[in-house]
C-alpha positions as CSV (number, residue, x, y, z in Angstrom):
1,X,-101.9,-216.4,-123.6
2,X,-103.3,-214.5,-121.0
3,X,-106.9,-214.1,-122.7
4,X,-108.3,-212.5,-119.5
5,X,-106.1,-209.7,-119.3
6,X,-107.2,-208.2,-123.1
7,X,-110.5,-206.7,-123.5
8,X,-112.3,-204.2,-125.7
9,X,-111.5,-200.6,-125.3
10,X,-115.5,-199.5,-126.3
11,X,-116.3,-201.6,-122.4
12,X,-117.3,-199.0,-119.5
13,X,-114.8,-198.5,-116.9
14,X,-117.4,-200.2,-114.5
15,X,-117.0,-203.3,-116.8
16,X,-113.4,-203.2,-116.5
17,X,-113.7,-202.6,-112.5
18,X,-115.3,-205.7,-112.8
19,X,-112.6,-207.6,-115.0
20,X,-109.4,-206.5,-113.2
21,X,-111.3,-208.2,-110.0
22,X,-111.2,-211.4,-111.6
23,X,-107.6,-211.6,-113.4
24,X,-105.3,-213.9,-111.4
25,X,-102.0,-212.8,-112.3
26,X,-100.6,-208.4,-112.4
27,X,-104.2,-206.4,-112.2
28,X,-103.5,-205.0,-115.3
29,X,-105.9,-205.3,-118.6
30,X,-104.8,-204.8,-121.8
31,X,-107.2,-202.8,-124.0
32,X,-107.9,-203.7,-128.1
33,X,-109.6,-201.6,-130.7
34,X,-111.7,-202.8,-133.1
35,X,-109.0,-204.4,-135.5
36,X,-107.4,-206.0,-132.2
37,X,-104.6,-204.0,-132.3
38,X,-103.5,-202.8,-129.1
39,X,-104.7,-199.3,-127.8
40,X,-103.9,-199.2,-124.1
41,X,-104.1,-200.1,-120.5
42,X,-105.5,-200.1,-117.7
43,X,-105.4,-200.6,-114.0
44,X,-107.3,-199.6,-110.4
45,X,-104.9,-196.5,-110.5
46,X,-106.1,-195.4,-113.6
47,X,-109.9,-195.4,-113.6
48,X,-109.6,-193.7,-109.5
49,X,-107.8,-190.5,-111.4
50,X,-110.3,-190.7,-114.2
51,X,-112.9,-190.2,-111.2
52,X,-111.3,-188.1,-109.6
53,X,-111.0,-185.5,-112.5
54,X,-114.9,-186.6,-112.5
55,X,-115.1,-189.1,-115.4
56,X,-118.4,-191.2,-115.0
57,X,-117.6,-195.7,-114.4
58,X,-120.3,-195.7,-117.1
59,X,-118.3,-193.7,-119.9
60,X,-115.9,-195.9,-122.0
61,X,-112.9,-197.3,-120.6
62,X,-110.8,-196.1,-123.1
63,X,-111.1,-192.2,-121.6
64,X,-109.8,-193.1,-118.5
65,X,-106.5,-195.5,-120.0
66,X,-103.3,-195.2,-120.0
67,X,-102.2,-194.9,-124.4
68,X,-98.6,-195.3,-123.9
69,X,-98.6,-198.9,-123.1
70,X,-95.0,-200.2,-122.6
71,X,-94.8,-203.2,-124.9
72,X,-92.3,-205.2,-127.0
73,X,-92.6,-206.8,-130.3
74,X,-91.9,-210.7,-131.3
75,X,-90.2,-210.6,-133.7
76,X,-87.6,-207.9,-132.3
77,X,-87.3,-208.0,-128.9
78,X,-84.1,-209.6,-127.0
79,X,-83.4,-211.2,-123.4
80,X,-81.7,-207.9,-122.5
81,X,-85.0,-206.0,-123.6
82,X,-86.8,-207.8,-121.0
83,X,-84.4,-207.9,-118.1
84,X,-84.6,-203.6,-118.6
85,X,-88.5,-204.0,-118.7
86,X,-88.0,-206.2,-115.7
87,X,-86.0,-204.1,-113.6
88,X,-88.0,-200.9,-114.1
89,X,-90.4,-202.7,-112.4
90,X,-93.2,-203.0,-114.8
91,X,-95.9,-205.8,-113.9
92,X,-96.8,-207.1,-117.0
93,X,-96.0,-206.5,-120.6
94,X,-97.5,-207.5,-123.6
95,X,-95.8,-209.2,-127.0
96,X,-97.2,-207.7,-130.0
97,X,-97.0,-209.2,-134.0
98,X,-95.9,-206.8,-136.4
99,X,-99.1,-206.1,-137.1
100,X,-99.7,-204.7,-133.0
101,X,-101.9,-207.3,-132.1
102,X,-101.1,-209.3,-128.8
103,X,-99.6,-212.8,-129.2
104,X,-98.8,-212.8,-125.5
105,X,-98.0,-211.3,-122.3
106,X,-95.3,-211.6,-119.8
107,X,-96.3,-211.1,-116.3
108,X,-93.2,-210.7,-114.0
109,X,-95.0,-211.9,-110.9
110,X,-94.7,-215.3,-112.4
111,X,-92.3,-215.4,-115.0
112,X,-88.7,-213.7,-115.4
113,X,-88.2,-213.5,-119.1
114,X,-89.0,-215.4,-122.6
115,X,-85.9,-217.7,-123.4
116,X,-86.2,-218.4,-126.7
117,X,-85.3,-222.3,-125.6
118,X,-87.4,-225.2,-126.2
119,X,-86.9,-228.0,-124.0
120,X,-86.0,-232.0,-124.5
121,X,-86.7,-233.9,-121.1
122,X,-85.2,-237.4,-121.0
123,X,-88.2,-239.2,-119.0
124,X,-87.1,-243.0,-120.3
125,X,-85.4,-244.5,-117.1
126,X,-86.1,-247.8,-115.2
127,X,-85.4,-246.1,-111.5
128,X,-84.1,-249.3,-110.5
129,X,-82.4,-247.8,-107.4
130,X,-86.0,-246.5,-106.3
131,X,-87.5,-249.8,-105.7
132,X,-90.5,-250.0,-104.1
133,X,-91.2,-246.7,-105.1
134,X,-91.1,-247.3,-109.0
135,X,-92.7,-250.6,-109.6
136,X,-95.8,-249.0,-111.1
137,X,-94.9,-245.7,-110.9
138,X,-92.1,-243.8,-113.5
139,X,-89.4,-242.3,-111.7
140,X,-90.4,-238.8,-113.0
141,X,-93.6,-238.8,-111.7
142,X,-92.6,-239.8,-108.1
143,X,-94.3,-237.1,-105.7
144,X,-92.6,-234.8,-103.6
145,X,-94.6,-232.6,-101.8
146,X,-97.6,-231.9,-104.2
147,X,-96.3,-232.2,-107.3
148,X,-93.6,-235.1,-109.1
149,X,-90.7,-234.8,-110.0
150,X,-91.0,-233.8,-113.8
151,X,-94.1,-231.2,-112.6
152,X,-91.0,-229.4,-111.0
153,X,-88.3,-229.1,-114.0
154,X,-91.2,-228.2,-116.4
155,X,-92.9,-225.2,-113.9
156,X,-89.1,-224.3,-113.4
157,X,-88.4,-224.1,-117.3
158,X,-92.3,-222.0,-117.4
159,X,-91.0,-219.2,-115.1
160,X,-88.3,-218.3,-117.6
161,X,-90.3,-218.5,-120.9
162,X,-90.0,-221.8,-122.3
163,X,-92.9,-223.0,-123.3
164,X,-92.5,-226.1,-126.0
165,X,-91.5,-229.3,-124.6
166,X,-90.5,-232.7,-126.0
167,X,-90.5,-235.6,-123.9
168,X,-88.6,-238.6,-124.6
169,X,-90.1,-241.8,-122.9
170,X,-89.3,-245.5,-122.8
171,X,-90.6,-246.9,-119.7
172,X,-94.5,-246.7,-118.4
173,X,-94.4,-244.4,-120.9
174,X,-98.4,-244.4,-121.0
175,X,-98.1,-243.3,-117.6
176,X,-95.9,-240.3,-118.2
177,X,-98.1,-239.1,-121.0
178,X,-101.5,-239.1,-119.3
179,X,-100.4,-237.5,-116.4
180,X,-98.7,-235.0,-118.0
181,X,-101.5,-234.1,-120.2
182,X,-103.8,-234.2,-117.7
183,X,-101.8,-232.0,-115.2
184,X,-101.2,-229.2,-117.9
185,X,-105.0,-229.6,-119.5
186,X,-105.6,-225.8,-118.4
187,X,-102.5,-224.9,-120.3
188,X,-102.9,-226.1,-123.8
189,X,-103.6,-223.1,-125.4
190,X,-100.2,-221.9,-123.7
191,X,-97.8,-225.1,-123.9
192,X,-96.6,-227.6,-126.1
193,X,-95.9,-231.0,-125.5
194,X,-95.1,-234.2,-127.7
195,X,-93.7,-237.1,-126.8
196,X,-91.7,-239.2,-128.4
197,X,-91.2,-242.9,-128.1
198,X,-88.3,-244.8,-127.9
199,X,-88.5,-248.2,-129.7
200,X,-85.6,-249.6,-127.9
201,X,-83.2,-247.7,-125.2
202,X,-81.7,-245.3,-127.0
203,X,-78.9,-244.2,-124.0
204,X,-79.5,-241.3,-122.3
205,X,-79.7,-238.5,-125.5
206,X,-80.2,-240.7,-128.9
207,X,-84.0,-240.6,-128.9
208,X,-83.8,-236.7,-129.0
209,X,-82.6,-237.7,-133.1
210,X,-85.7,-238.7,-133.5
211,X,-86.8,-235.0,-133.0
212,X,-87.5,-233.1,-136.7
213,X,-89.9,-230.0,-135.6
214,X,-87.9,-227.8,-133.8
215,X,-87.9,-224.4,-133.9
216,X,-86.4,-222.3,-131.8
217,X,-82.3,-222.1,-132.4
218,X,-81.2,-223.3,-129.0
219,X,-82.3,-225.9,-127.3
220,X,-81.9,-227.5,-123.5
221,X,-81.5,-231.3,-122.9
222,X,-82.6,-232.0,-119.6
223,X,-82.9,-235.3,-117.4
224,X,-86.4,-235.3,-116.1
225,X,-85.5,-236.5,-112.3
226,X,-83.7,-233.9,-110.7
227,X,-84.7,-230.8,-108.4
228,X,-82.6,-227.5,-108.9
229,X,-83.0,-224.0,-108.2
230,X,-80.9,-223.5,-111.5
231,X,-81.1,-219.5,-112.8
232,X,-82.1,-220.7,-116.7
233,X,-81.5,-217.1,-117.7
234,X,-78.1,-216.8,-116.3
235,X,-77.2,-220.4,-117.8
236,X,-78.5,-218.4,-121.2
237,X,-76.9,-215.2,-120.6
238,X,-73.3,-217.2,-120.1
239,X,-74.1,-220.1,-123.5
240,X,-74.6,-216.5,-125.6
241,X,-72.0,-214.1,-124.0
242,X,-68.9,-217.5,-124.4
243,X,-70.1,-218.3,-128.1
244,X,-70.1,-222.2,-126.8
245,X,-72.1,-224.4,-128.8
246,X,-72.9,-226.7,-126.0
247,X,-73.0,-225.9,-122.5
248,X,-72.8,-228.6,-119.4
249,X,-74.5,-227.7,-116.5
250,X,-71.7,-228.6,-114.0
251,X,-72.0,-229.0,-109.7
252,X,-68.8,-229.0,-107.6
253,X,-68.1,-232.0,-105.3
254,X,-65.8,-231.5,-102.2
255,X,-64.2,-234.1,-101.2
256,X,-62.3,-233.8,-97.2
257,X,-59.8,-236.0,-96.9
258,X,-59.5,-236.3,-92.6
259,X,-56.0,-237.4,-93.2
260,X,-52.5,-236.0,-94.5
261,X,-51.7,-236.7,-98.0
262,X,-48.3,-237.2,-99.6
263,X,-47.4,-236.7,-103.1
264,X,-44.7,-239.4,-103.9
265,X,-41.9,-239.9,-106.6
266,X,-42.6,-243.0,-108.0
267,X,-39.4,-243.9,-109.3
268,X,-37.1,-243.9,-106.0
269,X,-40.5,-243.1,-103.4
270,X,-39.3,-240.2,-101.9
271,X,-42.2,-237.8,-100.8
272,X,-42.3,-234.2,-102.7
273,X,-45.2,-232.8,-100.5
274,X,-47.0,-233.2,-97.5
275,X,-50.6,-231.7,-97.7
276,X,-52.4,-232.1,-94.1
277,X,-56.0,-232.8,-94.6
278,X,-56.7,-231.1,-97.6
279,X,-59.8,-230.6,-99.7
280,X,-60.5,-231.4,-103.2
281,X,-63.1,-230.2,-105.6
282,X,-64.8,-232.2,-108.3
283,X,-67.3,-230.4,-111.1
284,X,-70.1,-233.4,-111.9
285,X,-72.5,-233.3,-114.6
286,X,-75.5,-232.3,-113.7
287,X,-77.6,-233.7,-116.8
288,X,-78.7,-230.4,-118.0
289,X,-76.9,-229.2,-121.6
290,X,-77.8,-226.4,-123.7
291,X,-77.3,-226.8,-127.4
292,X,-77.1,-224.3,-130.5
293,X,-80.0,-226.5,-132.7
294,X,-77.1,-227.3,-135.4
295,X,-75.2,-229.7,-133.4
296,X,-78.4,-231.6,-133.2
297,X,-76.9,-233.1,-136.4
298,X,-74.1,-234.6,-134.1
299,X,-76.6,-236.9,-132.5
300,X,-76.7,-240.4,-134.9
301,X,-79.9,-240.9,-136.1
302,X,-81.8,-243.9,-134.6
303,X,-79.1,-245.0,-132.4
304,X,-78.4,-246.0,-129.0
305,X,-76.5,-242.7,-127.7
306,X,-75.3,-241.2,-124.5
307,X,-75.0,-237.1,-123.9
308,X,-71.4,-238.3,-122.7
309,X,-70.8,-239.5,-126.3
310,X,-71.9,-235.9,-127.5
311,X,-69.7,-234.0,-125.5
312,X,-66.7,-236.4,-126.2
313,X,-67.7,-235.9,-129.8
314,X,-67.7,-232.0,-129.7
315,X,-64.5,-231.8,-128.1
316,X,-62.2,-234.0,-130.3
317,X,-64.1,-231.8,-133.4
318,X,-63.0,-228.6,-131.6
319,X,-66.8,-227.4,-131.1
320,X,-66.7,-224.9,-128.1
321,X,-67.7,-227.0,-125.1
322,X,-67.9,-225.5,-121.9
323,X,-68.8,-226.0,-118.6
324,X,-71.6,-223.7,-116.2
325,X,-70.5,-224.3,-112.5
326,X,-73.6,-223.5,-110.2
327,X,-73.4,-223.5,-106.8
328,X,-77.5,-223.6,-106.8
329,X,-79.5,-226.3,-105.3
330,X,-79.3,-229.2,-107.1
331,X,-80.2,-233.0,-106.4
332,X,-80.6,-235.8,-108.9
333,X,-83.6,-238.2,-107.6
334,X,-81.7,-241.2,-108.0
335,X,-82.1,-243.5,-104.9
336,X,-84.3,-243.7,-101.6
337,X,-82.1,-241.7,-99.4
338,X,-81.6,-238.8,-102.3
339,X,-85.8,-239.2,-102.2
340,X,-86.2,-238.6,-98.8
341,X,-83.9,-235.5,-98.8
342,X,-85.8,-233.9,-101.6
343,X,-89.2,-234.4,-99.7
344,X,-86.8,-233.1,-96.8
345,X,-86.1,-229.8,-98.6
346,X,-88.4,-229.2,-100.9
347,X,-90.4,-226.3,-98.2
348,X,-87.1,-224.2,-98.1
349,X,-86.5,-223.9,-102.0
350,X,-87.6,-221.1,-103.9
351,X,-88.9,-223.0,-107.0
């Protein structure tokens, strides 16, 4: 939570002056009374038409704030609620308990909305393919630019709300951990990590079995070694609006054939068609599924288990499985050449 941004509303508007200087995110503070409940705003705007209708800095902030705070409750609010809030333009909001005391804020300069997603990042893999690169360092934490890989998908997941993570490690998995706790040590009070180990591989979703405190009712399974430009809210927006219960994240492949291509009877070989040069399109899983929380029970427990598996499982029990095509940025870390692209691109992409 934004603690910065909330103050008392007995301060002077000189003392506020001061604190809007020093917030780092929308130069807006959010005013409490004396049961923390929240009684206001305020901004520069506010306290130059307080002086300008003669108000004294020294008098108490709370004469020169604005009382009809836009803000939205936990407990009631929905994605839609904060596209609206998002669109009208407002800087920051802040999320009250039913009992109108903040529990957080949203600031739109940094964040687009609050999915109500936590988030499974599978962070186990050798990175066999990447050798040099990974002989004592995790795939995951591979840099590109100034941050790794994993840095990337979780900052990503951050600007859209999500803010409980579970990572699910195997190999170096000491590594992963310390890093990651000591890259995010600013944002404790705000995240939540835990890591779970795999005794033996697992495939590339079975460890997530081993999972018993989630809470929210959907839930995104992610490789860790990727770097996308994914739009998590429309990916949201589409699981909700199709009723699936999983979703795969799916990229097209073209594939240009430079020749003409016949289509052949195979019982007597004469030719049907004759397509010159054609172009074929192929939707590959990206590794990134989103999950209602009950088909978590679909996942054996304490078993080796691929997210392939899963999906095959779904269908044939006639769960709704569906596909998300993106035609987003999106490029799995998975050998030296992919590695030097991403390091390649990685100035252009809006992350």
């Amino acid at each position: 939570m934004y603690t910065k941004h909330i103050t008392s509303s007995k301060i002077s508007a000189k003392e506020a002056l001061q604190q809007l200087n020093n917030v780092n995110l929308s130069k807006v503070l959010f005013l409490i009374d004396k049961e923390s409940k929240l009684a206001g705003s305020i901004t520069d705007g506010d306290i130059r038409r307080g002086l300008l209708n003669n108000i004294s800095l020294n008098e108490p902030v709370s004469k020169f704030m604005n009382s009809n705070t836009q803000f939205i409750y936990d407990s009631k609010y929905s994605i839609k609620d904060i596209i609206k809030l998002r669109r009208k333009k407002y800087e920051a909001v802040p999320i009250l308990d039913d009992q109108n005391k903040i529990v957080n804020i949203i600031d739109f300069n940094v964040q687009k909305n609050l999915l109500p997603i936590e988030s499974i990042i599978m962070a186990g893999g050798l990175g066999s393919r990447l050798m040099p690169l990974t002989k004592d360092t995790p795939k995951s934490l591979l840099k590109i630019g100034d941050k790794s890989v994993i840095e990337y998908n979780i900052d990503r997941l951050k600007k859209f709300g999500v803010n409980k993570f579970h990572f699910c490690l195997n190999h170096m998995s000491s590594k992963i951990k310390n890093y990651l706790n000591s890259s995010y040590s600013n944002e404790f009070n705000s995240l939540q990590f835990e890591f779970i180990l795999e005794e033996f591989k697992m495939g590339t979703i079975g460890a997530v079995s081993k999972i018993n405190n989630l809470n929210n009712d959907y839930i995104l399974i992610s490789n860790s070694d990727f770097i996308t430009t994914l739009d998590y809210e429309k990916f949201f927006l589409d699981f909700l609006e199709k009723g699936a219960d999983l979703s795969m994240v799916s990229i097209p492949y073209i594939v240009d054939v430079p020749y003409g291509v016949t289509t052949i009877d195979t019982y007597d070989n004469k030719i049907v068609s004759l397509e010159e040069k054609p172009k074929y399109t192929y939707y590959c899983n990206a590794g990134i599924y989103l999950i209602k929380k009950s088909i978590m029970r679909e996942i054996p427990k304490n078993e080796q288990f691929d997210a392939t598996s899963l999906v095959e499982k779904l269908v044939k029990k006639k769960f709704k499985v569906i596909s998300y095509t993106t035609h987003e940025y999106w490029l799995d870390i998975g050998s030296i050449d992919d590695y030097k692209k991403a390091k390649k691109d990685i100035g252009s992409l809006k992350l």
